[in-house]
C-alpha positions in Angstrom: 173.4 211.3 25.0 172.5 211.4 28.9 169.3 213.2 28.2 168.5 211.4 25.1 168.6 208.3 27.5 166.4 209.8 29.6 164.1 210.8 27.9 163.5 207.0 26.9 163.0 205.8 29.8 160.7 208.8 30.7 158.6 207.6 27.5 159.0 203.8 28.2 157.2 204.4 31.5 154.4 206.1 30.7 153.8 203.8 27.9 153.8 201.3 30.5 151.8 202.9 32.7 149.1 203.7 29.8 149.5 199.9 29.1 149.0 199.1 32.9 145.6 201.2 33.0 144.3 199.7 30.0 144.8 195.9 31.4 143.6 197.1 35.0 140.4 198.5 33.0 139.3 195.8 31.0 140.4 193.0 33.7 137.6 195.4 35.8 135.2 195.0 33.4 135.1 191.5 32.7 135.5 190.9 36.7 132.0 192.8 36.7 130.6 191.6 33.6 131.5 187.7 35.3 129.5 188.5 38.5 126.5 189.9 37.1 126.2 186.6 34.9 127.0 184.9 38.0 124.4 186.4 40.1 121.6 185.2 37.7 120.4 181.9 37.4 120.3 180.1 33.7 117.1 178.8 33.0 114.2 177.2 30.7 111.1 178.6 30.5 107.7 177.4 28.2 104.6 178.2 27.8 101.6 176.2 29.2 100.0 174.3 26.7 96.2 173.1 25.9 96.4 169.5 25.4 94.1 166.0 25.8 94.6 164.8 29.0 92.6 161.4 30.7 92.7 159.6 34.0 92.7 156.4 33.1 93.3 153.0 35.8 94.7 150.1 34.2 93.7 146.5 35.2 92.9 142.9 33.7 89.9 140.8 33.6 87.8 137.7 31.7 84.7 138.0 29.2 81.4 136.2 30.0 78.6 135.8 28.4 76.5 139.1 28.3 73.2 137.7 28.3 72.4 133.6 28.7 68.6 132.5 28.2 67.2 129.1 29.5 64.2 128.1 26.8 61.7 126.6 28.4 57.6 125.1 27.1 54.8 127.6 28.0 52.4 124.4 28.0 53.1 121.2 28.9 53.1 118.5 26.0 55.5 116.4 23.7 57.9 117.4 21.9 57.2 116.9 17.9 60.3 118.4 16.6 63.4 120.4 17.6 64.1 122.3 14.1 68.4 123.5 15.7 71.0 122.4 16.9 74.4 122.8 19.2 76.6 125.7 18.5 73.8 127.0 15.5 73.3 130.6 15.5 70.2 131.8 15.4 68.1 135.3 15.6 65.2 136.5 17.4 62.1 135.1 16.8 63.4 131.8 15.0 61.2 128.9 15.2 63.5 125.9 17.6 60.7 123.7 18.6 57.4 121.9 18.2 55.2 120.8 20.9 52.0 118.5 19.6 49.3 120.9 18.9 46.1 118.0 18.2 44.5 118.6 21.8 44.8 122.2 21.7 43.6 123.2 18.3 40.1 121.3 19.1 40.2 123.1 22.4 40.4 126.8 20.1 37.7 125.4 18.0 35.5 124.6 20.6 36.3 127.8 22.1 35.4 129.7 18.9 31.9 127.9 18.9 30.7 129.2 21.9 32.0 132.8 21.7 30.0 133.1 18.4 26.8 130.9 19.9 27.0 133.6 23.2 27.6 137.0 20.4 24.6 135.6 18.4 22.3 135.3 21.9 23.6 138.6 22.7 22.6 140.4 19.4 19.3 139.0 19.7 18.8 139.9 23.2 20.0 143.3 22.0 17.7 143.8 19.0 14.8 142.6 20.4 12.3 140.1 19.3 11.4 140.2 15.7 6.8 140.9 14.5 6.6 137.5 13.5 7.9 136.2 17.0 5.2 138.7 18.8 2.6 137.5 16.8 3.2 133.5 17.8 3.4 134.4 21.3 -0.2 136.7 20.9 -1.2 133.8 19.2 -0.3 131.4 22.0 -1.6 133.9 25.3 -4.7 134.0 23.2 -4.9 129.2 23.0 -3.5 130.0 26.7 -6.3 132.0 28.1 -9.1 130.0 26.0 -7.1 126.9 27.6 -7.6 128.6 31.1 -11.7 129.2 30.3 -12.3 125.3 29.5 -10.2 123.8 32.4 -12.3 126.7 34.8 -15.6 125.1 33.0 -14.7 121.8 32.9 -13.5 122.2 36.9 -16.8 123.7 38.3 -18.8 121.4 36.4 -17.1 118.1 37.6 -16.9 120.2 41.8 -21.0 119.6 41.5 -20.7 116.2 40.4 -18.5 115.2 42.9 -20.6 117.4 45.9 -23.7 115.2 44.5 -21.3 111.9 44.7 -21.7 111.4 41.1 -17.8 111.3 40.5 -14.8 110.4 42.4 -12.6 112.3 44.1 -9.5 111.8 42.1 -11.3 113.2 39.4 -12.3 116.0 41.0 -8.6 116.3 41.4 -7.2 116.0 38.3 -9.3 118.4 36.9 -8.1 120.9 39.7 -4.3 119.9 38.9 -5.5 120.9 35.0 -7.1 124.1 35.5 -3.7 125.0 37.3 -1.5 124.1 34.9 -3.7 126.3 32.1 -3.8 129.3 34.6 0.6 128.9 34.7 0.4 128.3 30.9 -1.5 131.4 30.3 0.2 133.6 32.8 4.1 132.3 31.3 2.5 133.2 27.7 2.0 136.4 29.1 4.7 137.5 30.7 6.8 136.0 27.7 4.2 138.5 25.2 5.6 141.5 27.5 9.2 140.9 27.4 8.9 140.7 23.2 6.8 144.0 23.1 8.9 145.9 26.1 12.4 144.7 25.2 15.0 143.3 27.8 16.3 145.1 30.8 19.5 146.6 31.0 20.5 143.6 33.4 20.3 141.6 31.4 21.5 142.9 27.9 24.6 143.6 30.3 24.8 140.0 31.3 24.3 139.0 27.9 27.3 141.4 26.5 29.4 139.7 29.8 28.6 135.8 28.8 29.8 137.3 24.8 33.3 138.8 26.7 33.8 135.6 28.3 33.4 133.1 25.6 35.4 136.0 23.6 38.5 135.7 26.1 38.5 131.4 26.3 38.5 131.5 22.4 41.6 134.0 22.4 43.4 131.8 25.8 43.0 128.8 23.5 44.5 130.5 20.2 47.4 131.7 22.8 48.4 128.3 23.9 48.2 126.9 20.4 50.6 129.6 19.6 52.8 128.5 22.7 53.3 124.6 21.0 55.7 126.8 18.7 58.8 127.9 20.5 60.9 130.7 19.0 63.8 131.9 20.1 63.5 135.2 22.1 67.1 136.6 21.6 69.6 136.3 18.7 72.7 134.5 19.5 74.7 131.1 19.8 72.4 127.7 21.1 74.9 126.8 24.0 73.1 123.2 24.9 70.0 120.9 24.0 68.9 119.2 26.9 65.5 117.6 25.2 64.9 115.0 22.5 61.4 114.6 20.2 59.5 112.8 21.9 59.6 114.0 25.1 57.3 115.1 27.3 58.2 118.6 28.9 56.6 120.7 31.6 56.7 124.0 32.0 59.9 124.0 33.9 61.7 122.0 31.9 64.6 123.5 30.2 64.7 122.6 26.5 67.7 124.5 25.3 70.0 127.8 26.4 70.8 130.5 24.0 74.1 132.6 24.3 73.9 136.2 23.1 76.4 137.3 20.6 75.8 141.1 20.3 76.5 141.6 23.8 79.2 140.2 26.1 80.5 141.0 29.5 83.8 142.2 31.0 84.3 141.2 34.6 87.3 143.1 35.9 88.6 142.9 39.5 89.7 146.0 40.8 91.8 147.0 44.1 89.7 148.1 47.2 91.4 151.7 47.3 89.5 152.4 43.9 85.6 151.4 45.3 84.5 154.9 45.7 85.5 156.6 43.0 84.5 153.9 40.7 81.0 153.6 42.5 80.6 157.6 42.1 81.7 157.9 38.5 81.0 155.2 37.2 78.0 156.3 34.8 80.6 158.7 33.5 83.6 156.2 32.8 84.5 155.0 29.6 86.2 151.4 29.4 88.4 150.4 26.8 88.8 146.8 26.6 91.9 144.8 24.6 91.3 141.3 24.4 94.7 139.3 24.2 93.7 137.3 21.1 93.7 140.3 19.0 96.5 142.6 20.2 96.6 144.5 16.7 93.1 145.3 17.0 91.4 148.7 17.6 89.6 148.8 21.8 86.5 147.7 22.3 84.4 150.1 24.1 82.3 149.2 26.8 80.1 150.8 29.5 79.9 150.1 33.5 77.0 147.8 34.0 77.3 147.0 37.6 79.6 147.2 40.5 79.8 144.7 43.2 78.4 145.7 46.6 80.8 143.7 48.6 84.7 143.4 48.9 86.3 139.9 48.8 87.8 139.9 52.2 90.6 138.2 50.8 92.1 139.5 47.4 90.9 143.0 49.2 89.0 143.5 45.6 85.6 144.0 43.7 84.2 143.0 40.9 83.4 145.7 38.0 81.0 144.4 35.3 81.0 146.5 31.4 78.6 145.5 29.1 80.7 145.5 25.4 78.5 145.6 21.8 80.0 142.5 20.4 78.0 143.0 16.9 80.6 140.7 14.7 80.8 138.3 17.7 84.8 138.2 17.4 84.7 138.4 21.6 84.2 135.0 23.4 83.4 133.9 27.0 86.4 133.1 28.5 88.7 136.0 27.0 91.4 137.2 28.7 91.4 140.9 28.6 92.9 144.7 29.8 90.9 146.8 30.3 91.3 150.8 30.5 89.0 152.8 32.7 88.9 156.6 32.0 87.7 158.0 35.0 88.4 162.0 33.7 88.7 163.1 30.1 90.0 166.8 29.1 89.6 167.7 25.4 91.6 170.9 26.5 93.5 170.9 29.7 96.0 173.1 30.8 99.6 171.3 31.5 103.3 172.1 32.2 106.3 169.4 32.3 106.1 167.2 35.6 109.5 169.3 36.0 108.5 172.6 36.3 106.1 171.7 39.5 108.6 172.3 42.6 107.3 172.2 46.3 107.9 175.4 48.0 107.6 175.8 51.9 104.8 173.1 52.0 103.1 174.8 48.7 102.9 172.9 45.5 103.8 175.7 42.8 105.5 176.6 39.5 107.9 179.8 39.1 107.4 181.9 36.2 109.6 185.0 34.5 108.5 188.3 35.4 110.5 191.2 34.0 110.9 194.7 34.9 112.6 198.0 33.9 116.1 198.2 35.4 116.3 200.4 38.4 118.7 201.2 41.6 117.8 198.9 44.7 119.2 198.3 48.2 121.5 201.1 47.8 123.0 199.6 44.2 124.8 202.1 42.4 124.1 203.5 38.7 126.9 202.4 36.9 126.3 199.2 38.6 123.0 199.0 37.2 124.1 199.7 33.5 126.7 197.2 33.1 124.3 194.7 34.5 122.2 196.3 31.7 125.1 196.2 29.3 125.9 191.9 29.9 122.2 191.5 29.4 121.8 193.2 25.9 125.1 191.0 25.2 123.3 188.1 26.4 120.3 188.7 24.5 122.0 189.2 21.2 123.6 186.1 21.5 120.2 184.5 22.7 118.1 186.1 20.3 116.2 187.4 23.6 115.9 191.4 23.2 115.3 193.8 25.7 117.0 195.9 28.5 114.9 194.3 31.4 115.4 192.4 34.4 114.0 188.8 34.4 112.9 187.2 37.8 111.3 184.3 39.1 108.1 184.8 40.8 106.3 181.7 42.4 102.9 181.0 42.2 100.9 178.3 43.9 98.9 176.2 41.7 96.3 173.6 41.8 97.2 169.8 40.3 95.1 167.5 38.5 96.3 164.5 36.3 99.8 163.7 35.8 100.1 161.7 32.6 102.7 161.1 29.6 105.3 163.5 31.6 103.0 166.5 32.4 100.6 167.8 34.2 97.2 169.3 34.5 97.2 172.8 36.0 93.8 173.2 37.6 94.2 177.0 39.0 97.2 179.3 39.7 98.2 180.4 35.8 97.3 181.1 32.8 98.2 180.0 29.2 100.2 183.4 28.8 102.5 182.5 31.9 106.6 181.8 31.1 106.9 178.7 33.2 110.3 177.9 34.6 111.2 174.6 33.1 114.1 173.4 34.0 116.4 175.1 36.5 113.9 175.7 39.0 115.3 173.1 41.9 116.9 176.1 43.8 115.1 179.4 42.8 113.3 181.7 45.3 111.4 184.2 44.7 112.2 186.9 43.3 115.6 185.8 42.2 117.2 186.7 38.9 117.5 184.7 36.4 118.7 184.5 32.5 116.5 182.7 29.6 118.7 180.3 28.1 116.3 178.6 26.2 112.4 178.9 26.0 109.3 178.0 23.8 
């Protein structure tokens, strides 16, 4: 019975000794499975994406007329008829008054007589005189010169009389004063004989063709300002005000009515001081999208940058911006209120990352990504450290659905920043599209620390 007892016990002690070594063994290895999952850092990782992104500055303005014309009279004269009236809309080209045309249609008629009377001188200057004309004037050289023989006669006869005493002097002298006037007869029938049979100089067919021009041009100044007693309208759009009556007599500075343009209105938008350069460098570039407050279920209009102040109001430390807006179904009115969005950059495919995963690092903007590598021994770490380390992971990434016996660590890379919009951000230079961005548990990471993918995209 003694050694029966004995042996018990014997046999009840190494039973709990084999029980003892089994506990000590697995408490071991979930004491080193817990610090290697506590020596690597859960986080969230993404990839960048390609996405729209825009600068845009957000600010508030009023809508003014885009284009207002004063009409005024080209001529001065009364007024017959005004043919609108206030708040009429009316195109380009529309006839909106009449000034009294009686005085300046006779003025184009006379005009037109002496431009024809000058064209007909000028064509017969230019074809010369016709046989019938040449023969007259023969005719007449030939009375002239027979003229000249009788007075010559007629003189040297009566110059002996009046030697001898026979005759008295003043008739002596009148027959002098006719033998002249036959010797200028006969020498004007010649010269005009020569001009028929040689033609007219090239002075003066030139002066003849420059008297035509000039009656030519008074004929077409007088059709012009019987065209000017009709007044049209020289934009489409809105009449704003009448200021004349029939009746009355205008000048040519007298306003007779104002149009307003419809199909084009203006935005002025005041903007902050800290904003005049880059909206004086872009602006060519910026698009404006304006939202009236009447219609706040309506689509933008779109407008461009027509002007920007050259001054700053000393003191609202602002500037005025003007946008000129097509306003083609004249639903915007002078006097709007209105927001306006500038977008001073537009990306169709810009790189971005959650505002999140952009951490400052030692003065360096930057994002950390995942880089993994092949387990190995470092800083003196033991092998059968490095395979339970290896051994938690493939745990972890069967849970995870991440596969692979690799190391993951954060690596940080400085990047370059452009807009930050809708929670992200543009990623100018530093990564690519391929990168694992650290998302979210990034706030403490250095580089080259371990970490474990909890989630990613």
């Amino acid at each position: 019975m003694k050694r029966k007892g004995k042996t018990l016990t014997i046999v009840i002690a190494i039973t709990a000794a084999v029980i003892s070594l089994s506990v000590f063994a697995r408490l071991k290895n979930r004491s080193a499975k817990d610090t290697a999952v506590q020596t690597e850092i859960p986080v969230e990782i993404e990839k960048p994406q390609y996405r729209v992104m825009e600068k845009i500055l957000s600010f508030t303005g009023n809508l003014v007329s885009g284009n207002t014309v004063t009409v005024l009279s080209k001529i001065p004269g009364k007024i017959e008829k005004i043919y609108v009236t206030e708040g009429a809309k009316i195109y380009k080209g529309e006839l909106l008054a009449k000034i009294e045309d009686d005085s300046v249609i006779l003025q184009m008629k006379q005009a037109y007589s002496a431009w024809k009377a000058s064209e007909a001188q000028y064509n017969k200057i230019r074809k010369g005189a016709r046989k019938e004309e040449i023969e007259n004037t023969r005719a007449l050289v030939k009375q002239a010169k027979q003229d000249l023989v009788d007075a010559e006669e007629n003189l040297n006869r009566l110059k002996r009389l009046y030697k001898n005493g026979a005759i008295p002097k003043s008739q002596y002298e009148e027959s002098e004063s006719r033998y002249r006037n036959a010797k200028t007869s006969y020498q004007n029938a010649q010269r005009s004989l020569s001009l028929m049979e040689k033609g007219a100089s090239p002075e003066e067919l030139e002066m003849a063709r420059a008297n035509m021009d000039a009656m030519k041009a008074q004929y077409e100044l007088a059709c012009l300002q019987v065209d000017y007693t009709r007044i049209t309208a020289p934009i489409s759009g809105k009449v704003a005000k009448i200021f004349a009556d029939k009746g009355n007599m205008v000048a040519q500075t007298t306003p007779i009515l104002t149009i307003i343009s419809e199909s084009l209105i203006e935005a002025q938008i005041l903007i902050p001081e800290k904003y005049y350069g880059e909206i004086k460098e872009k602006k060519d570039s910026i698009i404006v999208n304006i939202y009236p407050s009447a219609y706040t279920s309506s689509k933008p209009y779109t407008g461009k940058i027509s002007a920007v102040d050259s001054v700053i109001d000393p003191a609202s430390r602002t500037f005025t911006v003007s946008v000129d807006i097509e306003n083609r179904d004249g639903s915007l009115l002078p006097g709007m209120f209105i927001e306006a969005d500038l977008v001073i950059e537009h990306y169709d495919n810009a790189l971005t990352v959650p505002i999140g995963a952009v951490v400052n690092s030692n003065g360096r903007e930057g994002v950390f990504i995942v880089k993994e590598s092949a387990v190995s021994p470092k800083n003196g770490e033991g092998k059968d450290k490095i395979n339970r380390k290896v051994q938690v992971k493939a745990e972890d990434a069967q849970k995870d659905k991440l596969k692979g016996l690799k190391l993951s660590t954060a690596q940080f890379i400085a990047v370059k920043t452009g807009i930050r919009e809708s929670g992200r951000v543009q990623i100018l230079k530093g990564i690519s599209a391929s990168d694992l961005v650290i998302i979210d548990g990034n706030s403490f990471l250095e580089n080259g620390q371990e970490v474990r993918i909890i989630s990613g995209k």
